[in-house]
N, CA, C and O atoms as a GROMACS GRO file, in nm:
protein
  376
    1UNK      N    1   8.613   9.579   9.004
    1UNK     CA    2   8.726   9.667   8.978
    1UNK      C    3   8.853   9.583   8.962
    1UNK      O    4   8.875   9.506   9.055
    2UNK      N    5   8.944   9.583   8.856
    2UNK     CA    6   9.060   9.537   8.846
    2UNK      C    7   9.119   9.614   8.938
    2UNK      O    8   9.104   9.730   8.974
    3UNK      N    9   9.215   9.494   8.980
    3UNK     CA   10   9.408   9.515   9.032
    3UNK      C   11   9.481   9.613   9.001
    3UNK      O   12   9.534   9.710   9.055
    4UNK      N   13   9.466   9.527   8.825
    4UNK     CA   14   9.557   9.657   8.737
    4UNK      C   15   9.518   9.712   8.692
    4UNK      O   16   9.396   9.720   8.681
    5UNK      N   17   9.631   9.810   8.622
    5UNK     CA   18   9.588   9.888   8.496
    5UNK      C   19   9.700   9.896   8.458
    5UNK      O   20   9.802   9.860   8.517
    6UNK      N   21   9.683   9.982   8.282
    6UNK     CA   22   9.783   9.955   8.216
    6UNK      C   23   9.935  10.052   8.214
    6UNK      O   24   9.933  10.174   8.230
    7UNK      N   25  10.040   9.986   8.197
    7UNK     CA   26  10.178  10.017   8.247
    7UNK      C   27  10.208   9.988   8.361
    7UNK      O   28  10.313  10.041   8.398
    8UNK      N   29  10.129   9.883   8.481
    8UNK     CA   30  10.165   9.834   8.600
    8UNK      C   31  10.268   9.722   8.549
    8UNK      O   32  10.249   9.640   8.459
    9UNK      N   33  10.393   9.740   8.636
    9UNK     CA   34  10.476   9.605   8.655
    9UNK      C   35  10.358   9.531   8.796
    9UNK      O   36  10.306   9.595   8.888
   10UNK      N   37  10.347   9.402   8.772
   10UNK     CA   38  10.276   9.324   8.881
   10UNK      C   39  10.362   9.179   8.856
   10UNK      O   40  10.428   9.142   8.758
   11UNK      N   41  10.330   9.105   8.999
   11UNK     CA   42  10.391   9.032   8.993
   11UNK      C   43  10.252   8.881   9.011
   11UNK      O   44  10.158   8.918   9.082
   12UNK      N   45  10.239   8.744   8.961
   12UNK     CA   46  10.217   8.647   8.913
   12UNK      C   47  10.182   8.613   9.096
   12UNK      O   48  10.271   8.599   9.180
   13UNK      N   49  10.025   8.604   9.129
   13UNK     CA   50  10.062   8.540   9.257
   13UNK      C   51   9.977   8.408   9.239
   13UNK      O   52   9.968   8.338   9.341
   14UNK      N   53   9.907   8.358   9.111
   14UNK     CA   54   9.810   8.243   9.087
   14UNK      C   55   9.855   8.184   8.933
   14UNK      O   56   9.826   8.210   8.816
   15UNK      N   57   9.950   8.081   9.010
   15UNK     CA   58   9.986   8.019   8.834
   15UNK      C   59   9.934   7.858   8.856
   15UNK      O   60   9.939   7.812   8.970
   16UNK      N   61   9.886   7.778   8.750
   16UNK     CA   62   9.880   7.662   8.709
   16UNK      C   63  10.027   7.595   8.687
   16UNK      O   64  10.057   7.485   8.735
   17UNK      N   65  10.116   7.676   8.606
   17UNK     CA   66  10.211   7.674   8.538
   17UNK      C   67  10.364   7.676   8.613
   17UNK      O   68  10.464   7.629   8.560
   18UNK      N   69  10.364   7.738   8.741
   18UNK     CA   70  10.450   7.734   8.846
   18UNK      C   71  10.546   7.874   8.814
   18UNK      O   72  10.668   7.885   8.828
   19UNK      N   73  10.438   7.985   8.763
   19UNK     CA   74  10.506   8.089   8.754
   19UNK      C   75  10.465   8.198   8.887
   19UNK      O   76  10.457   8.317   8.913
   20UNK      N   77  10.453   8.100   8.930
   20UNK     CA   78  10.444   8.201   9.112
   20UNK      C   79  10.541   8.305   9.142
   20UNK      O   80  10.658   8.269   9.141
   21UNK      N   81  10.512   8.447   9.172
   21UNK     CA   82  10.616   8.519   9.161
   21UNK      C   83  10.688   8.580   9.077
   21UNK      O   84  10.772   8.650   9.132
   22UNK      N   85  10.689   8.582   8.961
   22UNK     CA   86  10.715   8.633   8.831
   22UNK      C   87  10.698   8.733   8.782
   22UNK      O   88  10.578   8.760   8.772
   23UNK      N   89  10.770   8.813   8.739
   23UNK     CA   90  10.706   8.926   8.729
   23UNK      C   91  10.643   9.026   8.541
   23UNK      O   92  10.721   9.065   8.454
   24UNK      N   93  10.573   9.031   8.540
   24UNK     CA   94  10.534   9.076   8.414
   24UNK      C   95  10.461   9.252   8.364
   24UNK      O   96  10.383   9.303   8.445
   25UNK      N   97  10.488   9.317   8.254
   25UNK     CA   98  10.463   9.451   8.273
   25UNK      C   99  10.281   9.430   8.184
   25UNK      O  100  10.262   9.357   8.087
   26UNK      N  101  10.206   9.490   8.231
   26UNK     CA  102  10.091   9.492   8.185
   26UNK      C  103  10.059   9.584   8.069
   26UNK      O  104  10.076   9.701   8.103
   27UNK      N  105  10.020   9.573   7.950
   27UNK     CA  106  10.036   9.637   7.843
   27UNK      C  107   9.877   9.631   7.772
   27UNK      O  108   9.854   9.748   7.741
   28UNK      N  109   9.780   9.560   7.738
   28UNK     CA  110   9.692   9.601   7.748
   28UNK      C  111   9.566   9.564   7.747
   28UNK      O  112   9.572   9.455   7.692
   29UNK      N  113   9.423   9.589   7.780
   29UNK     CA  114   9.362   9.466   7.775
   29UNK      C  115   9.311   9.403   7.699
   29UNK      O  116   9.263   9.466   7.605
   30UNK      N  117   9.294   9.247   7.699
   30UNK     CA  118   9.219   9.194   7.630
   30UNK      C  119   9.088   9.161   7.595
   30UNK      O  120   8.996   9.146   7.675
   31UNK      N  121   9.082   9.150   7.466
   31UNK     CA  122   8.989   9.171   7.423
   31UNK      C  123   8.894   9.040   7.341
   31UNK      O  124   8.789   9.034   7.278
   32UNK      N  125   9.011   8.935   7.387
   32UNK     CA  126   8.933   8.765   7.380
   32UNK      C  127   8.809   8.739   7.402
   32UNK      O  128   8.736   8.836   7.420
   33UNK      N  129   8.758   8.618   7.407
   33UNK     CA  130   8.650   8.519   7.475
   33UNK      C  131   8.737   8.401   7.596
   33UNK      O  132   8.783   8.288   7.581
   34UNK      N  133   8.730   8.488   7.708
   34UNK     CA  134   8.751   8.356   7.765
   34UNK      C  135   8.647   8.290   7.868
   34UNK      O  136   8.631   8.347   7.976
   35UNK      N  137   8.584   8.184   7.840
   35UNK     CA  138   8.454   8.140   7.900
   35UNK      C  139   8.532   8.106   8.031
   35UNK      O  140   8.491   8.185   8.116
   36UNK      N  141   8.622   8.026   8.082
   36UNK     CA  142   8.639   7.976   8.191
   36UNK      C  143   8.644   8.085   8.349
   36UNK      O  144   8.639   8.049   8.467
   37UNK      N  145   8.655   8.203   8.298
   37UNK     CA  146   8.657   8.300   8.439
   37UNK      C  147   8.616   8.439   8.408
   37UNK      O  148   8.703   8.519   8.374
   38UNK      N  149   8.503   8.472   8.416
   38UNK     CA  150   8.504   8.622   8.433
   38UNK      C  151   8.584   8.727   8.472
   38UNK      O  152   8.650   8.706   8.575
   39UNK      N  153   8.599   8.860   8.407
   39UNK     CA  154   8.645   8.951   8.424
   39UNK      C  155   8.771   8.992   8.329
   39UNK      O  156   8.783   8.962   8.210
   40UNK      N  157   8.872   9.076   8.417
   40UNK     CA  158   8.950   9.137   8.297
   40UNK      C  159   9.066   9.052   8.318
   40UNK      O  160   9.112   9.010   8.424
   41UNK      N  161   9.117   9.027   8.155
   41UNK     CA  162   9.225   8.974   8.123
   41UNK      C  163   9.291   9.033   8.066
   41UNK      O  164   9.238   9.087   7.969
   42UNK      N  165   9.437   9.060   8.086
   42UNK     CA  166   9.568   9.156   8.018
   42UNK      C  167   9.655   9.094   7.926
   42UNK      O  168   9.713   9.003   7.985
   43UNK      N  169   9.692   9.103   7.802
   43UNK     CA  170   9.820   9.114   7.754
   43UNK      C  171   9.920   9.155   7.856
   43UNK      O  172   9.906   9.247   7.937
   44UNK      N  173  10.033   9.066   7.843
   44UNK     CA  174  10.118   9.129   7.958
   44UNK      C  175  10.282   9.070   7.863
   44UNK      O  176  10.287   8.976   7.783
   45UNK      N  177  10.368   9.138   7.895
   45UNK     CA  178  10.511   9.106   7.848
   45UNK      C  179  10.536   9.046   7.927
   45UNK      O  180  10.458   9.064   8.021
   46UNK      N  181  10.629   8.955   7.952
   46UNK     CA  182  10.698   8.846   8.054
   46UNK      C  183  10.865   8.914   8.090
   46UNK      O  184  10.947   8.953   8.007
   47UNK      N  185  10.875   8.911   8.188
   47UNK     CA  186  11.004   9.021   8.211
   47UNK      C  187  11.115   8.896   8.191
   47UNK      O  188  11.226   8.896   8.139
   48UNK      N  189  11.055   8.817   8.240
   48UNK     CA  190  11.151   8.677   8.273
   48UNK      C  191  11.090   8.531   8.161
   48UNK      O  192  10.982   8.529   8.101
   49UNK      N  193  11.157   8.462   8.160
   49UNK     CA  194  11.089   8.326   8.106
   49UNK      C  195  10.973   8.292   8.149
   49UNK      O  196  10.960   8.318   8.269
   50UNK      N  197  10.834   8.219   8.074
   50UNK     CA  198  10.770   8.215   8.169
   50UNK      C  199  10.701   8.030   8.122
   50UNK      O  200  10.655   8.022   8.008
   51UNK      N  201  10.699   7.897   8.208
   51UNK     CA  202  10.613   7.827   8.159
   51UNK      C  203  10.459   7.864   8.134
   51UNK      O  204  10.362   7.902   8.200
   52UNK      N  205  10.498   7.827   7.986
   52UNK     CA  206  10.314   7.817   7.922
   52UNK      C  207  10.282   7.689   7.909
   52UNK      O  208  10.358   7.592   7.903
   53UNK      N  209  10.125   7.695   7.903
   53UNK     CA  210  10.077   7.498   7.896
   53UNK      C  211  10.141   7.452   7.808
   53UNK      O  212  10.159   7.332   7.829
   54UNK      N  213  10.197   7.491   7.697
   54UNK     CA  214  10.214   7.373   7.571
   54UNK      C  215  10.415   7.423   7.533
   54UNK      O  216  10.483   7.343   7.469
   55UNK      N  217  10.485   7.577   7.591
   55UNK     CA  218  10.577   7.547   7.580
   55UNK      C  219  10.648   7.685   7.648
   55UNK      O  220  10.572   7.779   7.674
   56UNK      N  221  10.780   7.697   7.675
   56UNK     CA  222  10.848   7.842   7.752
   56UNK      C  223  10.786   7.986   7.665
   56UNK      O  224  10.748   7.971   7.549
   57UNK      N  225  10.780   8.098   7.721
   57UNK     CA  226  10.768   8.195   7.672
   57UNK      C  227  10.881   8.248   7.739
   57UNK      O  228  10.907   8.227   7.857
   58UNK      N  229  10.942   8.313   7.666
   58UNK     CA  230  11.054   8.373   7.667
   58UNK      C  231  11.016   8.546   7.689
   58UNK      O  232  10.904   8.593   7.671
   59UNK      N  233  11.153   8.636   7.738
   59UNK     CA  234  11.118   8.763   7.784
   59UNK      C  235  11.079   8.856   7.695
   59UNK      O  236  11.141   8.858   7.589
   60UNK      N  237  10.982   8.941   7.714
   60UNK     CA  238  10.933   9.043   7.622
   60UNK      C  239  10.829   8.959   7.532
   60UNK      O  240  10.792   9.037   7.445
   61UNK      N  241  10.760   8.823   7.513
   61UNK     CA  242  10.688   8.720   7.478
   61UNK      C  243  10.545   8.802   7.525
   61UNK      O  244  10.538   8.831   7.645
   62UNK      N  245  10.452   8.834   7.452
   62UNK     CA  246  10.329   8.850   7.487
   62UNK      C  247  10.262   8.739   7.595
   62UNK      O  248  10.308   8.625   7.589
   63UNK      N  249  10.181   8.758   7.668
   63UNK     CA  250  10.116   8.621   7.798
   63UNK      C  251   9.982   8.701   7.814
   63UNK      O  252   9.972   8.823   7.829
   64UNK      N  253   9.914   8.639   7.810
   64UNK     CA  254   9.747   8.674   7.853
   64UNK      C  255   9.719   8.605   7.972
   64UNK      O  256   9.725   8.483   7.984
   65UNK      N  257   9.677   8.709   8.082
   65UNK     CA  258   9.699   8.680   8.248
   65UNK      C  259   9.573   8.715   8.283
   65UNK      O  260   9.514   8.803   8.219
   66UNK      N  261   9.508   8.646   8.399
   66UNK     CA  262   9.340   8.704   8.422
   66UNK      C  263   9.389   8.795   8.562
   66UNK      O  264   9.477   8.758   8.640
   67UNK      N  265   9.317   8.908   8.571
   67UNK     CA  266   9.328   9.010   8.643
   67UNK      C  267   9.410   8.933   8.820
   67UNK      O  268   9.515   8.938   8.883
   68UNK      N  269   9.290   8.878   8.828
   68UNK     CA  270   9.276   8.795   8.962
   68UNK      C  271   9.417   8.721   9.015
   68UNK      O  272   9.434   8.687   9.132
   69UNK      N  273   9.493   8.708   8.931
   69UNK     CA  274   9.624   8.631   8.903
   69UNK      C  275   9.762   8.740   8.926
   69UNK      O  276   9.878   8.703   8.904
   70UNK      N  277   9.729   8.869   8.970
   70UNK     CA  278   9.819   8.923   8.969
   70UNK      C  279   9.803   9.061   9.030
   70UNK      O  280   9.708   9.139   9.019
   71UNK      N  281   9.918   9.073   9.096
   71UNK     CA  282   9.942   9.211   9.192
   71UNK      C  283  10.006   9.283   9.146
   71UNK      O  284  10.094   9.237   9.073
   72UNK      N  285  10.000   9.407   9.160
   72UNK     CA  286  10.040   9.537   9.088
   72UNK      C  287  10.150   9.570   9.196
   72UNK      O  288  10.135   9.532   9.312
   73UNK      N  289  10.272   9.647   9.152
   73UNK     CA  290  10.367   9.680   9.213
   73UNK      C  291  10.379   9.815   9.174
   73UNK      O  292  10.409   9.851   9.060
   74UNK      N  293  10.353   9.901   9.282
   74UNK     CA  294  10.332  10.058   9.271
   74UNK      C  295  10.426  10.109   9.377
   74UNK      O  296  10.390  10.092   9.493
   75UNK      N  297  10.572  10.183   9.351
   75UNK     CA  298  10.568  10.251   9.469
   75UNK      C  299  10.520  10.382   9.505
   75UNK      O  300  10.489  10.474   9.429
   76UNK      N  301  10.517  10.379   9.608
   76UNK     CA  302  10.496  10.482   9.690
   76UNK      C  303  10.319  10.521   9.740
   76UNK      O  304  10.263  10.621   9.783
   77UNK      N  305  10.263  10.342   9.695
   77UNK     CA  306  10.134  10.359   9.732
   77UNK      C  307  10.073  10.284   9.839
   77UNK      O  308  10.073  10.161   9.852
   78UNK      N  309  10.013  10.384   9.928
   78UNK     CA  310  10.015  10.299  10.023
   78UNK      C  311  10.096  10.361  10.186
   78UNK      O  312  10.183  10.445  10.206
   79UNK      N  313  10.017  10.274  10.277
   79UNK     CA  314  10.175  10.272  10.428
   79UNK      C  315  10.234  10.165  10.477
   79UNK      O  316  10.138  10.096  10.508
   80UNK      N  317  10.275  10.139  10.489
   80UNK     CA  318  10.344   9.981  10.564
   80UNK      C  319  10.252   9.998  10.660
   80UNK      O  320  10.254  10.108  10.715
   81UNK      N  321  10.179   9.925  10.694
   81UNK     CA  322  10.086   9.886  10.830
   81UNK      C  323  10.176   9.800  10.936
   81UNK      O  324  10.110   9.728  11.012
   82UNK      N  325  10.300   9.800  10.951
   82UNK     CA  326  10.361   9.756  11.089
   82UNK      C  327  10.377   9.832  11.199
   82UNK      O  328  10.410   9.780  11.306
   83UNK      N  329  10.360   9.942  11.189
   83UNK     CA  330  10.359  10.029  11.286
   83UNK      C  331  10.226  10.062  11.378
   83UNK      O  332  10.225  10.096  11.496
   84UNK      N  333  10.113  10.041  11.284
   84UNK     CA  334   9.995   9.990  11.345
   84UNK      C  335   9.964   9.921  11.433
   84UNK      O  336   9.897   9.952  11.530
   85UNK      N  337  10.004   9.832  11.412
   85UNK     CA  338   9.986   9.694  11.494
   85UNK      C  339  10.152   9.659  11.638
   85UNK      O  340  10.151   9.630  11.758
   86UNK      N  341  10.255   9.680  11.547
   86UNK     CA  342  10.374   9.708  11.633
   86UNK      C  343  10.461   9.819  11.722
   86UNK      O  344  10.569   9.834  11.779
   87UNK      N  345  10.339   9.884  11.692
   87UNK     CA  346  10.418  10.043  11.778
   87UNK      C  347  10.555  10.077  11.653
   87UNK      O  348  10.612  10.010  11.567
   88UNK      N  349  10.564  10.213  11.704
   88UNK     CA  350  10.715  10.275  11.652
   88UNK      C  351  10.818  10.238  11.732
   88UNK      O  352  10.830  10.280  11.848
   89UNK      N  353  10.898  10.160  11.678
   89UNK     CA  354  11.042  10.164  11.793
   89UNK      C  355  11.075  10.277  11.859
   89UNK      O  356  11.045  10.376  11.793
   90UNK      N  357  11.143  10.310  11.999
   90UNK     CA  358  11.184  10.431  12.062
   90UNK      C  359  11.352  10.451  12.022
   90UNK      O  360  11.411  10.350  11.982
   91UNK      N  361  11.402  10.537  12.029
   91UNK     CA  362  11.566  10.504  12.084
   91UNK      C  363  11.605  10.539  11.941
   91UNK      O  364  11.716  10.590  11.926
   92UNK      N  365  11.515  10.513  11.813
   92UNK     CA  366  11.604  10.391  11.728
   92UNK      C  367  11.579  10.550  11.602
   92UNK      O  368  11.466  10.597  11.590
   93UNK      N  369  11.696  10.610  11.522
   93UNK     CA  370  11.718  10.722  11.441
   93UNK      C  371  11.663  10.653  11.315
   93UNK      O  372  11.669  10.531  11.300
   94UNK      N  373  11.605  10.742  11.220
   94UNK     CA  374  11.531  10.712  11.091
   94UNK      C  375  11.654  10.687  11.006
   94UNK      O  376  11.642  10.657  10.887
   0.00000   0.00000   0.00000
């Protein structure tokens, strides 16, 4: 099962390239040969500059990203799990 899907903003958490953190909108998948890693790979826009092996991609620049390489940024999905593990503060107004 992929990470993403398409129209996720996600953000870059496995770069070669030192684009750790980066954030890119996922647009759609690809439909290449890429022998070196199984699974799904995205077309993705680059929100920001991004180093590529051979030169900058610049914002709104198409980038082909392998699934595995990137986290999806969804709100409102999900719970913060600190309260789990840390109790609810007492005393303290929302």
């Amino acid at each position: 099962m992929a990470n993403c899907k398409l129209g996720d903003i996600a953000r870059i958490v496995v770069s070669d390239d030192g684009n750790y953190g980066r954030f890119v909108e996922v647009m759609e998948e690809y439909q290449g040969v890429r022998s070196r890693e199984a699974g799904v790979w995205w077309v993705c826009n680059c929100a920001s500059a991004l180093r590529g092996a051979d030169r900058i991609l610049l914002p709104g620049e198409p980038v082909v990203i392998h699934d595995g390489a990137l986290r999806p940024i969804r709100p409102g999905e999900g719970e913060d799990e600190t309260f789990s593990w840390a109790g609810k503060p007492e005393g303290v107004p929302a």
